[in-house]
C-alpha positions in Angstrom: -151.6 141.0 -111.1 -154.6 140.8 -108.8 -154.4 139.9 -105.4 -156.6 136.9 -106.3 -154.1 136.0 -108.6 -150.5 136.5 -106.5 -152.9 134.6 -103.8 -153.6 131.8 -106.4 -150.1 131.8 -108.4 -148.6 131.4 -104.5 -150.7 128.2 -103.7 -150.4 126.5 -107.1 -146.4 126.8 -107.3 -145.6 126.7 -103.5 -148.0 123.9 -102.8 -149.2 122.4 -105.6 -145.5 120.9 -106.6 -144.4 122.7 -109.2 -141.4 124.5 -108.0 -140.2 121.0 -106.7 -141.1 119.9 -109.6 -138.7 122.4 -111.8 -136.3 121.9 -108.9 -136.1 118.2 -109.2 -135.9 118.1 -113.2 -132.8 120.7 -112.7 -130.9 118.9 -110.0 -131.4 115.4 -112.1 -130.5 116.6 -115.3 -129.2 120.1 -115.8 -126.7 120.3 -112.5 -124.6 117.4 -113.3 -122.7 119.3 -116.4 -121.3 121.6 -114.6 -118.0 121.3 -113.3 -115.2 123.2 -111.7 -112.9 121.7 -114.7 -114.8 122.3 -117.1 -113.8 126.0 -119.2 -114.3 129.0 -117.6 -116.8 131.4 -119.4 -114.9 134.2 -121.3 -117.6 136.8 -121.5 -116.8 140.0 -119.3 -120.5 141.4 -118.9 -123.1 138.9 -117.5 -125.4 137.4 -120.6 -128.6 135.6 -120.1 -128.5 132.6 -122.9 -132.0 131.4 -124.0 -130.8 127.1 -124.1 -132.7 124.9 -126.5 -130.2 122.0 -126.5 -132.2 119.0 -126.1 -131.2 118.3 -122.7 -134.4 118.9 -121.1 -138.3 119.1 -122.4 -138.6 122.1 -124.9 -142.3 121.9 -126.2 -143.2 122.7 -129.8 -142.1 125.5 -131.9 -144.2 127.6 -130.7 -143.4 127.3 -127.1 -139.6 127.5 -127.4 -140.3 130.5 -129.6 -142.1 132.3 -127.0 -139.9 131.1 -124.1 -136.7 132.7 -125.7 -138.8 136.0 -126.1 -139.9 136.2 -122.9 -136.3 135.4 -121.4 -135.3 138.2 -124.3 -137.6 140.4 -122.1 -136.1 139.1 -119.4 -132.7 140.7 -120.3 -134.1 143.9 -121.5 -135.3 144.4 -117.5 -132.1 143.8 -116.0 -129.6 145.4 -118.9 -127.8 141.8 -119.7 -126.9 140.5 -123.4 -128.9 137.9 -124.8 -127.8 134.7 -126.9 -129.6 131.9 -127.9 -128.3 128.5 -128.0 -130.8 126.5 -129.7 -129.3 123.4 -131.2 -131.6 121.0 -131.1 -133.1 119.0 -133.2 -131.7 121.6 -135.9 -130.2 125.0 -135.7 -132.2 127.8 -135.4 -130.5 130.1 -137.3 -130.7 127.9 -140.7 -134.4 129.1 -140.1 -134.1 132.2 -138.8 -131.5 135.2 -138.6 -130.6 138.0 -136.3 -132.7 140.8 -137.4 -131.9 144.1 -135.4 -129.9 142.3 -132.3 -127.0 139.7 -132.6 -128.2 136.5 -130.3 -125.9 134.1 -131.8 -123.1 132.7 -129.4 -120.0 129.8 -130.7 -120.0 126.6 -128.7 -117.0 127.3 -127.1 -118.2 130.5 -125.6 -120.6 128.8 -123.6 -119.5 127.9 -120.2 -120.2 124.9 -118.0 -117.9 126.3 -115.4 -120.0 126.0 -111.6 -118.1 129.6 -110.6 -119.3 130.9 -113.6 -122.3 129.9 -114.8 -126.1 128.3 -113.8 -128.6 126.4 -115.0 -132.4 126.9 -114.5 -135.3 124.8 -116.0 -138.8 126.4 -115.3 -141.5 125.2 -117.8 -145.1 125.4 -117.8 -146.5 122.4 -117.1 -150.4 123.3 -117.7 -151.9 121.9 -121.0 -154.6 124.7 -121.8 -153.6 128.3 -122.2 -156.4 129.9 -119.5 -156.2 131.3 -116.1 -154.2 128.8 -114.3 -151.0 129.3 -116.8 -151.5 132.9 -116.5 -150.7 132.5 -113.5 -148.1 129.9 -113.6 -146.5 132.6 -116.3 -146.4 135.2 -113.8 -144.7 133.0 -111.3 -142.1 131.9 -114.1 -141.2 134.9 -114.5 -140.8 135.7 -111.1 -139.0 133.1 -110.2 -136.0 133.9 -113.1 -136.3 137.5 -111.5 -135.3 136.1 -108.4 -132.5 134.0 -109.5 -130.8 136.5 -111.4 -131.4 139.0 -107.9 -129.9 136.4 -105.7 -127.1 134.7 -107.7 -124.5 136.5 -109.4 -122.9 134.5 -112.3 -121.3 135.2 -116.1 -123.7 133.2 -117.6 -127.6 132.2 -117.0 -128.1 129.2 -118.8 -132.4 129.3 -118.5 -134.7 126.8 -120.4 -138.2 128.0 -120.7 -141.0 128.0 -122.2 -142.5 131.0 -120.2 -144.9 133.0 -122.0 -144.8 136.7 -120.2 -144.2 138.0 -123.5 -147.1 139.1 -124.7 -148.8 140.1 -128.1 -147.8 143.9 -128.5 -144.6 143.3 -126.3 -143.9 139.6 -128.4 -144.7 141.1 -132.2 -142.0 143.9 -131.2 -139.6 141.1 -129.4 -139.9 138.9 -132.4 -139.0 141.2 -135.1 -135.6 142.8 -133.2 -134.5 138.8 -132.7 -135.1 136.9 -136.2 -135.8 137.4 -140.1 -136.5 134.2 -142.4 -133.1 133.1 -143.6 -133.0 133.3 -147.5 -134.7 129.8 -148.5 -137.2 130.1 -146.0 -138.0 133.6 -147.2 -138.6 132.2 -151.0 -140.6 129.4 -149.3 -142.9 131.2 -147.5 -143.2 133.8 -150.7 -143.7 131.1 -153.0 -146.8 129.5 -150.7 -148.3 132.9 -150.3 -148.6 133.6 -153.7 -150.0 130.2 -154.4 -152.7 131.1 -152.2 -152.8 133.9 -154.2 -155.5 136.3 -152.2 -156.1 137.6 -148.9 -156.5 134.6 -146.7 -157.5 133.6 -142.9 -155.9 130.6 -141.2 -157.9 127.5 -139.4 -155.1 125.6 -136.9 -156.0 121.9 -135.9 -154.2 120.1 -133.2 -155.1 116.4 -133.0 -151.9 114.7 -131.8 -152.6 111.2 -132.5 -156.1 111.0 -132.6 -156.0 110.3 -136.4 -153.1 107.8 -136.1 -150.0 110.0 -137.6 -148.1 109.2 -134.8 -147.1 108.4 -131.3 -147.1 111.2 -128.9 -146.7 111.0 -125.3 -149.8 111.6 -122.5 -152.1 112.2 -125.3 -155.1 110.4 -125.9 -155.6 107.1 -127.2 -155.8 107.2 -131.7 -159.9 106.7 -132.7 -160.6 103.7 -133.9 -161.5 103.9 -138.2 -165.3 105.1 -137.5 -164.4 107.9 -134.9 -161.9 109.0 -136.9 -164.1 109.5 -139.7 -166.4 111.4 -137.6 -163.8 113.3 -136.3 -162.7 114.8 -139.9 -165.8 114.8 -141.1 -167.1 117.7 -137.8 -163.9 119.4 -138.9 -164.4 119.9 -142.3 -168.2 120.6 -141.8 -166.8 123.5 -139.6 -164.5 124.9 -142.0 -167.1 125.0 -144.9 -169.8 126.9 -142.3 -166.9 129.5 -141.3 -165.8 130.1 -145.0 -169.9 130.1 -145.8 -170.9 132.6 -143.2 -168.0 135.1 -142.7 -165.2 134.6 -145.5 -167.1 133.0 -148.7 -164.7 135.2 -150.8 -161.2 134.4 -149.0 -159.3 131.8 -149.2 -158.4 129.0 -146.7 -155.1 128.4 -145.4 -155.7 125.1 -143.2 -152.6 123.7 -141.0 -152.8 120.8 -138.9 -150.1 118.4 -137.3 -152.1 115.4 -138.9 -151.0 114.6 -142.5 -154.2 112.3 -142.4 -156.4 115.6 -142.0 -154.7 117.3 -144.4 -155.1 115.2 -147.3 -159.1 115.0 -147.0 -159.4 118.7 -146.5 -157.4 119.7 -149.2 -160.0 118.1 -151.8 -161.7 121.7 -150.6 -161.5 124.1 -153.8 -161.4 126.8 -151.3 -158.6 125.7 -148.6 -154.8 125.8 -149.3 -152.7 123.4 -147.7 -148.9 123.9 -146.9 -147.3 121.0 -149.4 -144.3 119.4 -147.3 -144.4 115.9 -144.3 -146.0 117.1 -141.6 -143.5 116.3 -138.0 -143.9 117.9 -134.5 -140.5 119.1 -133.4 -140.6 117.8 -130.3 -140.7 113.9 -131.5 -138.7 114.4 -134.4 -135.3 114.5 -133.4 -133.6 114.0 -137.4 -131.6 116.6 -138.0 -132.5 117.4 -141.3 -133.2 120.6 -142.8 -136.5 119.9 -145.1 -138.0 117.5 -142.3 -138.9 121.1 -140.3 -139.0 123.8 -143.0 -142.1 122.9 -143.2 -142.7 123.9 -139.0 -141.5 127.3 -139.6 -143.5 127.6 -143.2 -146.5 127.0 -141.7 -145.9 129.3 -138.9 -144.5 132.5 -141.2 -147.7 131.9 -143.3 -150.1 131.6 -140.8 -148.6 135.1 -139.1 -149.5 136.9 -142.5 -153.1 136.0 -142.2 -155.6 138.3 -142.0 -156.9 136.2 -138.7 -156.4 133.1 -137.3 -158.0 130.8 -135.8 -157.7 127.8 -133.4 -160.2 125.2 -133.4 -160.8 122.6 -130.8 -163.7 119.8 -130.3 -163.3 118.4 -126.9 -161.0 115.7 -127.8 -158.5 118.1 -129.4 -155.6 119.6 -128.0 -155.6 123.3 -127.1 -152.4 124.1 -128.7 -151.0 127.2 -128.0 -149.6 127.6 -131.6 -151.8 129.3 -134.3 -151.9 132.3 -130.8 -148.0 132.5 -131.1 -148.5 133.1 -134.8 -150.7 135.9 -134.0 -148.5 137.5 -131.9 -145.9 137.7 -134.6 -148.0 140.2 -136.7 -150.4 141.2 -133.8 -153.0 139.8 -136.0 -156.5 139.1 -135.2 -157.3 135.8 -133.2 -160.4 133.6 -132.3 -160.7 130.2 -130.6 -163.8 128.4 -131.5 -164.5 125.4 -129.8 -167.3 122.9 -131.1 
């Protein structure tokens, strides 16, 4: 980092609230289940245990994704085992499966034990993926580096969505950790060779500007014209991307609106992921085929041969079709119009 950056990262965390933030989040809801009854933890070397359990604000799939990486990383740097407890609102590994390292942990190996075990919740809290959560990255991970310097426990129970991990480092991360588990595997096959060419990938995020559903602190849903209008500047800029760099590839198109989705795939040239589409974070069913679709769309758009995010200014930037990238290392453009 530069010295403009430590300078910047310094004021925005120490004085701009966000460590009391993170602070006041873990002291209200993380610090209360843990007890000195409660069983102690049975490991003998210390373990760092990436926690997806619901109990505090996770993001999307592609945050928790990269959170557990970087805290992977994390490990890697100070020589500690790595499990993963994700749990909620399904569990990970009916999706995916320990490729090359063994993450998985049993419930009753997990400790809530105050002598043996701590709790930290550090999430990034900035909505567009530029300089300020470069910086508030950098800071995340300093801040786990410190904790696991200063306190000296069994078990690290951290919940992140930290994204240090980046593209080489992630794509390399990413394939040690998981493998599609068997039905996902014939899943993604089966929609790859439905698109049935070499294919680029065009990622919309509208939360509930089309009316799909509710989602907190985003805007307001367009009434019928603007919505219209909305779709309408979308698909125009699909047809003038495939037009004027990919007029003999295919299409692949994800979106988190269903509404979207429907009008676009009337395009001879687009392919659209068949399934409901549901944004894990406000879908808390447990249900297997409610988010296979999540993880399809994710494993297809990471075989693209580029990917792109697009964004009018009343979209969300989402940081997911750039995770996707990093699984691959493939090529990536945001185009905002």
């Amino acid at each position: 980092m530069s010295i403009l950056n430590i300078i910047m990262g310094y004021l925005m965390f120490n004085f701009g609230g966000i460590k009391l933030r993170y602070k006041s989040k873990e002291d209200k809801l993380l610090k209360p289940l843990y007890t000195t009854v409660a069983s102690r933890a049975r490991n003998k070397k210390p373990i760092i245990i990436a926690m997806v359990d619901g109990k505090v604000s996770h993001g999307g799939l592609g945050d928790r994704i990269h959170g557990i990486l970087s805290l992977y990383l994390l490990s890697k740097e100070f020589g500690l085992d790595f499990k993963i407890n994700f749990c909620t609102p399904f569990e990970l590994k009916d999706y995916f499966i320990p490729n090359e390292y063994d993450w998985t942990i049993l419930r009753e190996d997990i400790s809530y034990n105050v002598d043996d075990s701590t709790p930290a919740w550090i999430y990034c809290v900035n909505k567009k993926y530029g300089k300020s959560r470069t910086y508030e990255n950098e800071y995340q991970h300093k801040l786990f580096q410190k904790l696991l310097t200063e306190r000296h426990f069994k078990q690290y129970h951290f919940y992140t969505n930290g994204q240090w991990a980046q593209r080489e480092t992630y794509t390399q991360l990413f394939h040690q950790l998981f493998k599609p588990a068997e039905s996902l595997q014939k899943a993604i096959v089966e929609n790859e060779n439905s698109i049935g060419s070499d294919y680029v990938a065009m990622v919309f995020r509208f939360q509930q500007l089309l009316g799909d559903f509710k989602e907190s602190n985003s805007p307001d849903p367009l009434n019928e014209d603007e919505r219209r209008a909305l779709i309408d500047k979308c698909m125009n800029k699909i047809k003038s991307l495939h037009t004027e760099r990919y007029p003999n590839k295919k299409v692949l198109v994800t979106s988190d609106s269903g509404n979207f989705l429907k009008d676009i795939d009337e395009l001879d040239f687009v392919y659209v992921i068949p399934g409901k589409v549901v944004h894990l974070a406000y879908t808390i069913e447990k249900n297997y085929d409610l988010h296979l679709k999540s993880f399809i769309d994710l494993m297809v758009i990471a075989d693209a041969e580029k990917i792109f995010l697009l964004v009018t200014d009343q979209m969300f930037h989402s940081g997911f079709a750039q995770s996707a990238s990093y699984i691959n290392n493939k090529a990536y453009e945001e185009i905002t119009f």
